[in-house]
C-alpha positions in Angstrom: 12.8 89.8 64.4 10.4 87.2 64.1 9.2 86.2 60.7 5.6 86.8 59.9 3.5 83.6 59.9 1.7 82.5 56.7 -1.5 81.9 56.1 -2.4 80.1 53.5 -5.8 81.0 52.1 -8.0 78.5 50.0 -11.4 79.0 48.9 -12.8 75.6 50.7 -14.9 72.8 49.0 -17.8 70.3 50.1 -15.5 67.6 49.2 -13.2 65.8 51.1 -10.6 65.2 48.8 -10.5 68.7 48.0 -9.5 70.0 51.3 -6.9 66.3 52.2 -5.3 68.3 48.5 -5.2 71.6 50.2 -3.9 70.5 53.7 -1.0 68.5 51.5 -0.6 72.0 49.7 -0.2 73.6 53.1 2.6 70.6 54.3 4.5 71.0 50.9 4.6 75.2 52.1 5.9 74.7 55.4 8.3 71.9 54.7 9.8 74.8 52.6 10.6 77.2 55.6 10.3 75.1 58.9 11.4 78.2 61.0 8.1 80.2 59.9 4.4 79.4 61.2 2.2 78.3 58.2 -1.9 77.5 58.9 -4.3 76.7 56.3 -7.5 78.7 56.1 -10.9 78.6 54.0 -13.2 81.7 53.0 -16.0 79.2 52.8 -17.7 75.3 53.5 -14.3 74.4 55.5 -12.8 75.1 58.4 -11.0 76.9 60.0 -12.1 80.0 58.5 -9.3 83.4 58.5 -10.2 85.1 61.8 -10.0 81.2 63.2 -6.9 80.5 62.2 -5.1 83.7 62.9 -6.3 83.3 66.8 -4.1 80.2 66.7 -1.2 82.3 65.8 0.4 84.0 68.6 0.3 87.6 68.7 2.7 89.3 65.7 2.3 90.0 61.8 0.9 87.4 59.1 0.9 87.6 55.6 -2.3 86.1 54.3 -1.3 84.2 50.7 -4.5 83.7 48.8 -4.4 80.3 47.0 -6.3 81.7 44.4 -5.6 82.4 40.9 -7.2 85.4 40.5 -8.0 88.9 42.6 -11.3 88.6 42.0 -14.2 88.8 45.0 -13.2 87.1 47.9 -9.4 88.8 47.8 -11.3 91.9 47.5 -13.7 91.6 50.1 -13.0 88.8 52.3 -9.2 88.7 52.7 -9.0 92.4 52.5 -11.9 92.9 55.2 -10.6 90.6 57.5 -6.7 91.8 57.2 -8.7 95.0 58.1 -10.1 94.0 61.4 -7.0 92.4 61.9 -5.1 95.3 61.8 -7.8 97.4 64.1 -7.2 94.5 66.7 -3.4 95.4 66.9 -1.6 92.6 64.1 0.3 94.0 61.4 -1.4 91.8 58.6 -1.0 92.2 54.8 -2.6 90.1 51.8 0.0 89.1 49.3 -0.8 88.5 45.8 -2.7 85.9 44.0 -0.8 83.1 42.3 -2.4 83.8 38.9 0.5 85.9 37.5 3.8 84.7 38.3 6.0 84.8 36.1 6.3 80.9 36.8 3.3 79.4 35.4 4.0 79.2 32.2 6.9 76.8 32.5 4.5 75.1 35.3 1.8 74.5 32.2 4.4 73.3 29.9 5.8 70.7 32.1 2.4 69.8 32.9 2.0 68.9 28.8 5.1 67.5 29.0 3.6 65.0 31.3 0.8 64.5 29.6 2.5 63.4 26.8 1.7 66.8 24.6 4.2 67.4 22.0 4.8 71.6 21.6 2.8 71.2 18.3 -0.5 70.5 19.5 -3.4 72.9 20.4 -4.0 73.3 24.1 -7.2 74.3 26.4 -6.2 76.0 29.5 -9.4 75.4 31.3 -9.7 77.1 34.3 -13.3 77.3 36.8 -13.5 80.6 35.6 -16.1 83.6 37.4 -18.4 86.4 36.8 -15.5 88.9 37.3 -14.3 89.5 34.2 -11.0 91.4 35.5 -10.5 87.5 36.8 -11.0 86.3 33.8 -8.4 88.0 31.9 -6.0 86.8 34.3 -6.7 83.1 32.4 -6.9 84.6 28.7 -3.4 86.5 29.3 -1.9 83.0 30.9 -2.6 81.4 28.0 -1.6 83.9 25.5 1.9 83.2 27.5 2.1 79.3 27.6 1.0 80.0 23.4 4.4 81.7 23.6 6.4 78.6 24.0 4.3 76.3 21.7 4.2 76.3 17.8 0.5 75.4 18.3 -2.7 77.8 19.6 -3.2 78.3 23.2 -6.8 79.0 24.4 -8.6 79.6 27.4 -11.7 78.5 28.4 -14.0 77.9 31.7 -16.2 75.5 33.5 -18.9 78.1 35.1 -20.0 80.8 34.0 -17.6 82.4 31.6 -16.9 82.1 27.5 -16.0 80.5 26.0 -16.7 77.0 27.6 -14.3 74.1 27.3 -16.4 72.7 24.9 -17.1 75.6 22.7 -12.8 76.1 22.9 -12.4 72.2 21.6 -14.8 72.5 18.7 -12.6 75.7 18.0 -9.1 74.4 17.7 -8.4 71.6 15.2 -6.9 67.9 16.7 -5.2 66.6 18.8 -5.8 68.8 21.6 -4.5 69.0 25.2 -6.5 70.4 28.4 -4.6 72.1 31.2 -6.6 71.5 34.0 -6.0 74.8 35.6 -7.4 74.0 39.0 -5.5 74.3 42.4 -7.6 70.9 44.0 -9.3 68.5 43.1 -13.4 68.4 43.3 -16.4 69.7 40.9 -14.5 71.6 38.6 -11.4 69.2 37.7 -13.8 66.3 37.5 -16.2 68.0 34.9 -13.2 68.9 33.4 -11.3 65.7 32.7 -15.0 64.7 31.7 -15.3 66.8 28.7 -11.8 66.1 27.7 -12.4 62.4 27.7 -15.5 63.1 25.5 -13.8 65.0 23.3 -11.2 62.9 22.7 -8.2 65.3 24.1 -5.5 64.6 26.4 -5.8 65.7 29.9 -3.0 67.0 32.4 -3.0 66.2 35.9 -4.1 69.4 38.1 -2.2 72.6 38.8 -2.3 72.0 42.5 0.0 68.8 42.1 2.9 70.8 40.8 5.5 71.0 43.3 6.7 74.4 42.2 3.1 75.8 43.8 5.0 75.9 47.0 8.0 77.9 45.7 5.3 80.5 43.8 3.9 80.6 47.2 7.0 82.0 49.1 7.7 84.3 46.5 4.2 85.6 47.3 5.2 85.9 50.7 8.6 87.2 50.4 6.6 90.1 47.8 3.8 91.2 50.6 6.3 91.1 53.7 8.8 93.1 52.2 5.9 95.6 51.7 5.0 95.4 55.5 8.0 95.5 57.1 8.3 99.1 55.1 5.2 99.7 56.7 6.3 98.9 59.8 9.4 101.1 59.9 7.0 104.5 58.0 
């Protein structure tokens, strides 16, 4: 039986360098599995967008892998919406889990310090985007509760929208030296304001989650989760 294709889903940016990021993203994926289809899709500002990119597929299942941290919105509503008209149309489609919980990340943050040059006794910021969906939200506060785990130093979150705290509110809470995490999966608005206010403030800064290599590896695990669950589907 042919393996279902994977598409990768990313939310999309206005910026170039955010998508060149995501399309690498997509190349580190594939180069992982070359027997099994891999496309790179966007829920918004790039193309191709879902429905797009599974028509380039040919006919047969796909597992849709949000590249997302979180199951907040758009895994709710737009991945799950158009798995569903996938599935009216005839292809077996299921959405996988977001990356915001493996049971990998933690190690992924503290090699990310480690890099940076942040000993396991200093305060870190795990600043995320962050969004009106609380449930989301938590996702980031129970991440960093985890990386505190390994660390003899407090662990924090914080966010660049529209969440609390902000990242500067967490750096006036923690005593020095402090180290940012720069939870974001590309490049853009959000990583930039980020590094911004850790410059300001004096703090160390990480490099960005989506550089990590092990991304790819969380994603197949992902994968390997959600087509387990339809091939049981299949055979009910």
């Amino acid at each position: 039986m042919t393996a279902p294709a994977l598409v990768l889903v990313a939310h999309g940016s206005s910026t170039p360098e955010s998508r060149d990021a995501v399309a690498s993203a997509r190349d580190r994926v594939a180069a992982h599995r070359p027997g099994v289809a891999v496309v790179l899709a966007f829920i918004e500002h790039d193309e191709p967008r879902l429905s797009a990119a599974l028509g380039t597929l040919p006919t047969g299942p796909a597992v849709l892998v949000p590249y997302l941290m979180a199951d907040a919105f758009h895994v709710r509503t737009d991945l799950r919406s158009a798995a569903g008209n996938a599935r009216r149309a005839g292809r077996p489609v299921v959405v996988a889990n977001t990356l915001g919980e493996h049971p990998r990340l933690p190690d992924v943050a503290r090699q990310l310090l480690a890099d940076a040059g942040s000993p396991g006794d200093e305060a870190a910021v795990l600043a995320s985007p962050g969004t009106n969906d609380e449930d989301a939200n938590e996702v980031i506060r129970r991440l960093a509760r985890a990386i505190g785990e390994q660390r003899t130093a407090p662990v924090v979150a914080a966010f660049a929208s529209t969440a609390a705290p902000s990242l500067t509110q967490a750096l006036n809470s923690l005593p020095p030296p402090v180290a940012v995490l720069r939870w974001v999966l590309a490049p853009g608005r959000f990583a930039a304001s980020i590094a911004r206010q850790a410059t300001d403030a004096g703090a160390r800064c990480t490099a960005i989650l989506g550089t990590h290599p092990v991304l790819a590896e969380i994603v197949w695990d992902r994968y390997d989760e959600a087509a387990e669950a339809l091939s049981r589907r299949n055979e009910s």
